[in-house]
MARFIBA-424361 format. One record per residue (C-alpha): z, y, x; residue in three letters. Coordinates in steps of 0.02 Angstrom, whole numbers, padded with zeros to 5 digits, always signed. Each point is the difference from the previous one (the first is absolute). Layout:
ZYXALA ...
END
This chain:
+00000+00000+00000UNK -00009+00186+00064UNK +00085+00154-00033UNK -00062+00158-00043UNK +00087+00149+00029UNK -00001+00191-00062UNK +00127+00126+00099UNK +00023+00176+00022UNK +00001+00074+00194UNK +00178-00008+00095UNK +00057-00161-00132UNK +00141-00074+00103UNK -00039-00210+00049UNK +00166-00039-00125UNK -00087+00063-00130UNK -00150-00086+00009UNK +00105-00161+00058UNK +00102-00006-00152UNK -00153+00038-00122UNK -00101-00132+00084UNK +00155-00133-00003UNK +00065+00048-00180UNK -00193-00027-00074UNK -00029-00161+00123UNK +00204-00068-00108UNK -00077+00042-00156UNK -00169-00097+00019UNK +00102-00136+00056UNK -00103-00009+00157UNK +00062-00031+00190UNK -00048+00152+00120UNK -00068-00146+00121UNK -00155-00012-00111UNK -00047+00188+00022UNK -00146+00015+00116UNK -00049+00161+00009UNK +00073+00178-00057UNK -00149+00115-00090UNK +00008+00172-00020UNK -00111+00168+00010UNK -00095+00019+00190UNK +00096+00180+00002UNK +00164-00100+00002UNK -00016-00131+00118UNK +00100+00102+00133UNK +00136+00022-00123UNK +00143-00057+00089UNK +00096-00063-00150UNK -00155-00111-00032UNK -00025-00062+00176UNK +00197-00037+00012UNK -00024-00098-00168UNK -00122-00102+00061UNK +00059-00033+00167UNK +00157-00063-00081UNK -00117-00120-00090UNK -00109-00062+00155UNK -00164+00061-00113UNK -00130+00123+00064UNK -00032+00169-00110UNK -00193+00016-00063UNK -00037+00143-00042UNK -00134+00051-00146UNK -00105+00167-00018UNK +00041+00106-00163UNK -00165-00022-00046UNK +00036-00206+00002UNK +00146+00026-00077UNK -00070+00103-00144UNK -00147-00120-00048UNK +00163-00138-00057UNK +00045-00003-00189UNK +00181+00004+00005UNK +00109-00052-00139UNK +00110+00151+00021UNK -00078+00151+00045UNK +00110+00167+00051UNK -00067+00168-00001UNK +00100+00053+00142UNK -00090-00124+00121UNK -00155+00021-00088UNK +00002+00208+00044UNK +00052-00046+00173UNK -00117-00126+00067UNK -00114-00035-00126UNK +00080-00178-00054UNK +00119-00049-00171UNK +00105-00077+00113UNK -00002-00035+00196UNK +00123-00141-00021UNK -00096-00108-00124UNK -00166+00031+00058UNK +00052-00018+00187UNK +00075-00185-00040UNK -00143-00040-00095UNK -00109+00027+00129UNK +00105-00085+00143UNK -00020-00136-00096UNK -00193+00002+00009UNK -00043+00085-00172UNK -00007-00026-00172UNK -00173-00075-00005UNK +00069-00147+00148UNK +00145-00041-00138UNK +00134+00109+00046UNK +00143+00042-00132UNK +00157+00097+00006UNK +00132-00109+00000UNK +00120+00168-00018UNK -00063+00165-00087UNK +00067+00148+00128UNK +00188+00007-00016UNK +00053+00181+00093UNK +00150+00110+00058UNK -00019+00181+00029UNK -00122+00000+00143UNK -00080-00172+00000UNK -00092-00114-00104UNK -00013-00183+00027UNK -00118-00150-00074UNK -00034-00175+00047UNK -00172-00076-00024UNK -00067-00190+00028UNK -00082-00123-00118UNK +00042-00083-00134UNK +00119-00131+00014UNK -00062-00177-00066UNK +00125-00078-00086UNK +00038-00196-00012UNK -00010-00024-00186UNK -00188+00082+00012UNK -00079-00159+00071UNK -00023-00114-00143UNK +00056-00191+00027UNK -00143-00105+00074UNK +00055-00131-00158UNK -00072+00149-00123UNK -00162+00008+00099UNK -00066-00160+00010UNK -00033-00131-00123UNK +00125-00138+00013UNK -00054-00145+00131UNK +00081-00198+00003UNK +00152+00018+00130UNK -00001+00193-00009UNK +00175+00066-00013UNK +00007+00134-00136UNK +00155+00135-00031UNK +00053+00156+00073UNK +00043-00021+00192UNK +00183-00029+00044UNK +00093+00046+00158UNK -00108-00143+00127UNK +00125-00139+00084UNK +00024+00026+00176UNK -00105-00073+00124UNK +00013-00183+00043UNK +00046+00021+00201UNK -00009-00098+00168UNK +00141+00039+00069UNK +00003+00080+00186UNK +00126-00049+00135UNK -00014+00187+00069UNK -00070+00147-00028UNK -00079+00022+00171UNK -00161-00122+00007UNK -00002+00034+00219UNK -00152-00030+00092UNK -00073-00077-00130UNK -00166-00112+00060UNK -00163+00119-00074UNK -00083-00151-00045UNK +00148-00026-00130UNK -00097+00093-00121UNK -00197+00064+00034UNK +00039+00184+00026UNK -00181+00050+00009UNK -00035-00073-00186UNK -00037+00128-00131UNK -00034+00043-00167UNK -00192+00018+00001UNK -00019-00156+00074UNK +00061-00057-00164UNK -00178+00087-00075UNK -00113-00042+00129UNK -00175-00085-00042UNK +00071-00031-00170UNK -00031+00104-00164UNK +00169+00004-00048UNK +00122+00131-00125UNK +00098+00084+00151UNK +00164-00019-00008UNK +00035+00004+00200UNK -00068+00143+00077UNK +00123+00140-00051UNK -00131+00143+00018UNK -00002+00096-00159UNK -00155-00043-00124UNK -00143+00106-00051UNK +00025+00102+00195UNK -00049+00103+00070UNK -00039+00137-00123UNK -00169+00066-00006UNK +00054+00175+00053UNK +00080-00102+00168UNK -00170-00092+00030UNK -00104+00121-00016UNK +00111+00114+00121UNK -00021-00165+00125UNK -00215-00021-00057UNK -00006+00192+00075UNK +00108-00023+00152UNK -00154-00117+00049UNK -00131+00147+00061UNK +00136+00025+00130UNK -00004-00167+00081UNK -00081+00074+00174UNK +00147+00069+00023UNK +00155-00064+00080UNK +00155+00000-00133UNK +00100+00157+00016UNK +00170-00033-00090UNK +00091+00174+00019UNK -00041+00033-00169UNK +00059-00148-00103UNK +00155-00006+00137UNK +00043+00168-00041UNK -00014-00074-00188UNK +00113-00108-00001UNK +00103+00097+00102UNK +00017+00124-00131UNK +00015-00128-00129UNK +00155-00050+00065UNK +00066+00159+00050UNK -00014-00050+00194UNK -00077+00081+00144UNK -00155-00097+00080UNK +00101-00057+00151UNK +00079-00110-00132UNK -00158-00083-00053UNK -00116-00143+00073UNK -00155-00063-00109UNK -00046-00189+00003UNK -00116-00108-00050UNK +00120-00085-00145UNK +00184-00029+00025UNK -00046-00160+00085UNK -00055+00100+00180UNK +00163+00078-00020UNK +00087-00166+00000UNK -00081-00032+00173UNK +00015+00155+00077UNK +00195+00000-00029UNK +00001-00177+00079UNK -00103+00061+00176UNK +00026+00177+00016UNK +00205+00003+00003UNK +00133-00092+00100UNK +00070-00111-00146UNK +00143-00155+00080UNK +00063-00070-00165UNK -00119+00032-00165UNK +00076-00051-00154UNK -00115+00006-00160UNK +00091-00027-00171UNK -00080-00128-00103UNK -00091-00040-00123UNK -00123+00131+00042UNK -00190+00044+00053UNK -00022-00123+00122UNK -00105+00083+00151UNK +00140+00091+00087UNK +00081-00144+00041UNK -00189-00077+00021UNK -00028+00166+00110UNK +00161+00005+00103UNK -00028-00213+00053UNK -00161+00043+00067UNK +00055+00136+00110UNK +00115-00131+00076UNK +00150+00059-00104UNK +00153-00145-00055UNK +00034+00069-00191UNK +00161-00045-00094UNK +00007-00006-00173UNK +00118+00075-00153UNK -00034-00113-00134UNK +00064+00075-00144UNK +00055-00090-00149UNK -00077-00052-00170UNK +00180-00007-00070UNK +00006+00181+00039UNK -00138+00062-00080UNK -00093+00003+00178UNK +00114+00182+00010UNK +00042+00054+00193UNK +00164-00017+00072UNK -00011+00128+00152UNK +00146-00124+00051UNK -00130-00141+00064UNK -00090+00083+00101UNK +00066-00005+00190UNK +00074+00143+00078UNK -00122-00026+00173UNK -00162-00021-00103UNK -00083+00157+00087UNK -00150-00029-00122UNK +00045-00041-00191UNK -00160-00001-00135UNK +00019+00015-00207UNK -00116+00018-00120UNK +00047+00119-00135UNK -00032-00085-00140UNK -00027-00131+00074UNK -00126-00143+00000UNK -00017-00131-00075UNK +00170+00047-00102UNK -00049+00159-00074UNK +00199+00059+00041UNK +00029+00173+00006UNK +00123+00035+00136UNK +00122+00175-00005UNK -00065+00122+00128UNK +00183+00022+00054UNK +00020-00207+00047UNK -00139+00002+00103UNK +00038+00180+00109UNK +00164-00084+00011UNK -00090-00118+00120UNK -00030+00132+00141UNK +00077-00006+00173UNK -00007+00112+00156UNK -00132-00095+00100UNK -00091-00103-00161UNK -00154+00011-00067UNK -00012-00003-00183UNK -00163-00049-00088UNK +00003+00007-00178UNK -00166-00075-00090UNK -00033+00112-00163UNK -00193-00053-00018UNK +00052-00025-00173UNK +00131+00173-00039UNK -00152+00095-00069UNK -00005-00130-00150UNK +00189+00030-00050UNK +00022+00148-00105UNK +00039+00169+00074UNK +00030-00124+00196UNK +00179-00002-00048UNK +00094-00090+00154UNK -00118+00073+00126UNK +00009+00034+00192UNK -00164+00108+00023UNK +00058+00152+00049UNK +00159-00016+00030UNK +00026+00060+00199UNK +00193-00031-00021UNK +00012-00157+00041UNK -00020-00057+00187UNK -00136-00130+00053UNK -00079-00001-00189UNK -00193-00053+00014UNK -00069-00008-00183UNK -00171-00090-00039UNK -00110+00084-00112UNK -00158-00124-00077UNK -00142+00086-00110UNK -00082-00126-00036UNK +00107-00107-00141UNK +00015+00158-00149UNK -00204+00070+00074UNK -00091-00176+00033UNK -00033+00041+00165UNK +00040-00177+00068UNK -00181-00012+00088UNK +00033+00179+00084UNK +00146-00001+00076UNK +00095+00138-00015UNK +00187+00013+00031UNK +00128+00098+00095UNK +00178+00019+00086UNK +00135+00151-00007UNK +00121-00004+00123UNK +00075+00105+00159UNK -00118+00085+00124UNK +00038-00101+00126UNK -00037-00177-00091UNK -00174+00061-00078UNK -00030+00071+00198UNK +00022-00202+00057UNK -00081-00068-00146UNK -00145+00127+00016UNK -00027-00063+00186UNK +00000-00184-00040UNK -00142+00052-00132UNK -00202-00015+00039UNK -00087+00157+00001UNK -00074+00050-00175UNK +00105-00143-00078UNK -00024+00077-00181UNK -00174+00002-00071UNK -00106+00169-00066UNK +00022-00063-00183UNK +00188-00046+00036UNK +00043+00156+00047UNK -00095+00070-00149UNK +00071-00111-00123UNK +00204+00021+00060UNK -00030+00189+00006UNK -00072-00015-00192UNK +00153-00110-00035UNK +00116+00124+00026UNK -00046+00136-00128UNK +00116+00073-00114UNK -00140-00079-00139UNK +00013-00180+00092UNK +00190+00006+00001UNK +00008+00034-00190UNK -00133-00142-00027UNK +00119-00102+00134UNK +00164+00036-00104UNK -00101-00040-00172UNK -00065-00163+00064UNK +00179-00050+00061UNK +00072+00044-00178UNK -00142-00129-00088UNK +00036-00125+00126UNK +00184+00006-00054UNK -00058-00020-00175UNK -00109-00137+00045UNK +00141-00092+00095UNK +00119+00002-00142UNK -00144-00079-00114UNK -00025-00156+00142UNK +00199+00004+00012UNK +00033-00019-00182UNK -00143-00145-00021UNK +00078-00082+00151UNK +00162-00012-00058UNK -00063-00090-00144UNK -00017-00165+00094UNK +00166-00096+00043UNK -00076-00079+00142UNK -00043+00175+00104UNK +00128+00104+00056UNK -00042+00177+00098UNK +00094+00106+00111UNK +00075+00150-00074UNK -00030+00188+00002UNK -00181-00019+00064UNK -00051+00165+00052UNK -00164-00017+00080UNK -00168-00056-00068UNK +00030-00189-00008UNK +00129-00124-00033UNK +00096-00158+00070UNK +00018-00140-00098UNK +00085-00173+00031UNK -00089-00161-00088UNK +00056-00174+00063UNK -00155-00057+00064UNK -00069+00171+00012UNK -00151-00073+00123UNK -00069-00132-00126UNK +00014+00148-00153UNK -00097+00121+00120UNK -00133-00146+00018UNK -00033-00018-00167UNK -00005+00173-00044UNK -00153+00017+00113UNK -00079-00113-00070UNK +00019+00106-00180UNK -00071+00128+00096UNK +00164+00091+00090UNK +00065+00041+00170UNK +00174+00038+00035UNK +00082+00002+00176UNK +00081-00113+00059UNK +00190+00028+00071UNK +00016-00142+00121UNK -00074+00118+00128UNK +00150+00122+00025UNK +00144-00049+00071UNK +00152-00032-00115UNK -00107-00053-00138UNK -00085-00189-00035UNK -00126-00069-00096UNK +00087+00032-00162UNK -00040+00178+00015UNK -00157+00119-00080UNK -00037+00172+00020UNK -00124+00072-00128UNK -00048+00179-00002UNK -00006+00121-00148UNK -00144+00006-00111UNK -00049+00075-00156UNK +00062-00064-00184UNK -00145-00088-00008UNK -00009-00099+00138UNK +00176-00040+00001UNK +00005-00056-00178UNK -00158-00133+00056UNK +00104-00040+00162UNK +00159-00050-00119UNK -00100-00122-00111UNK -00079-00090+00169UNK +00175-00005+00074UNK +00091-00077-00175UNK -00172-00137+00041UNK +00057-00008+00155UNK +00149-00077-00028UNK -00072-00105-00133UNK -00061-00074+00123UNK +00123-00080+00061UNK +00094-00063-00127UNK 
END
């Protein structure tokens, strides 16, 4: 959500403080989901402002009157409308923070004021549980198709583990190089693998990537889109390093920097373990637990690991960790790499690390190519100190990011492609609940709770025979005996639309017809 804010010149930071914080208690909304304070270009300077939103780690944007003035607001004023041309500053200013109006922004607060400031919060509309109609209602009745309103699923059927640390774990335990689109490959199947989002990229992306083409004789200059998502994050370009995917950055963190004991915390995206074996690297293992939701104890993790890596959420589980457990994992001395290829689906990136320069060691990976469909580009990148990008940069090939690349991250991080970002991450929460709800219909599939990403983990005994015979009614879902932690009793399907998922729920209730 986002802020916007209306003040008066010489407003003290109290002021402003308590507006913000009594309007953030009566939306019933936490101040750790504010991501960026709004308010009129003239009054970006405003030290009460800046002081606000300092105290909440969010940059100020800043919007010209004339921007400002071309937003219906709910509540127009005439004493901000003779004074810079706009109803209200506040409501207009959040609205557009938010990405506009015409992206699917809503107040979530109308302004709320004291005597020199206005204040109004803007984000989307929330999609509420009871909106997704049972999967039971949808489709016609099958034989062995469990009808009724889903109850709270069983807990997961476990193996239990001796200890939480799996050490020096043999790779060839589990095939760390397998993934998802080999699930697709030279088969016309319904994906339900790959977790790039469907219908990508947008035609306004590919067409920005068909004209990049003309400029092919040229080698790739990437100040431009560096500086982009520079100021996307609110970081200088020291901060910054371009890649081709998160996957180079993987391997460039295993060469380019003096690493002696590498933990990664499983299950998770298998190549930087994958990455940090083949630079000659021994890689211990937290293996944390179905019986805990797959949540991260910052307690398992060894205090000489001088390398840890997370995902955030995570895959395969789809588990959402707090922001606050995983900065809780920095030392003086470690390096901490937190995945978020996936943050960009989860609405407004709650629980994220981009941008944060508080916490020591913190290297965040950035992917673009799961919400655009850039998979065949490549096109990722890394925020971290100066000094890490510096090593990483001179591990990295000359010209190591294409012409189009370059065109297509610098596209990617427009105010429009945010708001189309943020939109598509509030439908694929929609979409989740829909496969969620259907899924708890069947006693013998359990999933992992509060799934947060685009895709879910589900536990079938037998989970490798089901995923057989669902390909051959035409649908592939990943397997989870790949990641460590997890065995053959384990899917991962991606989000789709109603549509598909309604047609995926009848072949899975055949699917276990199948066997009895």
């Amino acid at each position: 959500m986002h802020l916007g804010v209306g003040a008066r010149a010489g407003v003290p930071a109290e002021e402003v403080l308590g507006l913000i914080g009594a309007a953030l208690r009566e939306a019933g909304l936490a101040a750790e989901r504010v991501r960026s304070v709004g308010t009129l270009d003239a009054r970006t300077a405003e030290p009460g402002i800046v002081a606000a939103a300092a105290r909440l780690g969010v940059p100020v944007r800043g919007f010209a009157a004339e921007e400002l003035a071309a937003v219906p607001v709910p509540n127009p004023s005439a004493l901000p409308l003779a004074g810079t041309g706009t109803a209200s500053v506040a409501e207009a200013a959040a609205l557009l923070a938010a990405g506009g109006t015409g992206a699917g922004a809503m107040l979530l607060l109308p302004k709320r004021k004291t005597r020199r400031a206005t204040c109004a919060i803007a984000g989307f509309a929330s999609f509420r549980p009871y909106e997704v109609t049972s999967v039971a209602r949808l489709l016609p009745l099958t034989p062995g198709y469990i009808a009724g309103e889903p109850g709270s699923p069983p807990t997961i059927p476990l193996t239990p583990h001796t200890a939480a640390m799996d050490t020096h774990t043999h790779p060839d335990a589990h095939d760390l190089r397998h993934h998802g689109d080999a699930e697709v490959r030279d088969e016309k199947l319904v994906d339900l693998a790959v977790n790039v989002r469907t219908g990508t990229p947008p035609d306004w992306l590919r067409k920005r990537i068909a004209d990049s083409l003309t400029g092919l004789a040229a080698y790739p200059d990437g100040r431009a889109a560096r500086a982009a998502v520079a100021e996307r994050h609110d970081l200088p370009s020291q901060r910054v390093l371009l890649t081709a995917g998160a996957a180079e950055a993987f391997v460039l963190l295993a060469r380019a920097l003096p690493i002696r004991r590498p933990v990664v915390v499983h299950p998770q995206f298998t190549e930087p373990e994958a990455a940090l074996r083949d630079a000659g690297h021994e890689v211990d293992r937290v293996l944390l637990r179905a019986e805990d939701g797959f949540r991260l104890d910052p307690a398992q993790v060894p205090e000489d690991a001088d390398l840890v890596v997370i995902g955030n959420p995570t895959n395969p589980t789809s588990v959402l960790h707090p922001a606050a457990s995983i900065a809780s994992l920095a030392r003086p001395g470690r390096i901490l790499v937190v995945d978020e290829a996936f943050m960009d689906a989860v609405p407004g990136e709650r629980e994220s690390l981009a941008g944060r320069t508080d916490v020591p060691g913190l290297v965040v990976l950035r992917s673009l190519t799961k919400t655009w469909g850039l998979a065949g580009l490549r096109i990722g990148y890394v925020l971290a100190e100066p000094e890490t990008i510096a090593a990483l940069e001179r591990t990295q090939p000359l010209w190591p990011v294409s012409t189009p690349a370059l065109v297509a991250a610098e596209a990617c991080m427009s105010r429009a492609a945010l708001a189309e970002a943020e939109y598509a991450a509030h439908r694929i929460d929609v979409e989740r609940s829909h496969l969620l709800a259907g899924l708890a219909e069947f006693d013998e599939v359990r999933t992992v709770a509060g799934a947060e990403g685009p895709f879910v983990l589900l536990w079938i005994d037998g989970a490798d025979t089901v995923r057989e015979r669902l390909r051959s009614l035409g649908f592939a879902a990943r397997r989870g005996d790949t990641f460590p932690g997890l065995d053959r009793n384990w899917l991962r399907l991606a989000v789709r639309d109603r549509v598909t998922t309604n047609r995926f729920l009848q072949a899975l209730d055949q699917a276990l017809l199948m066997g009895g």
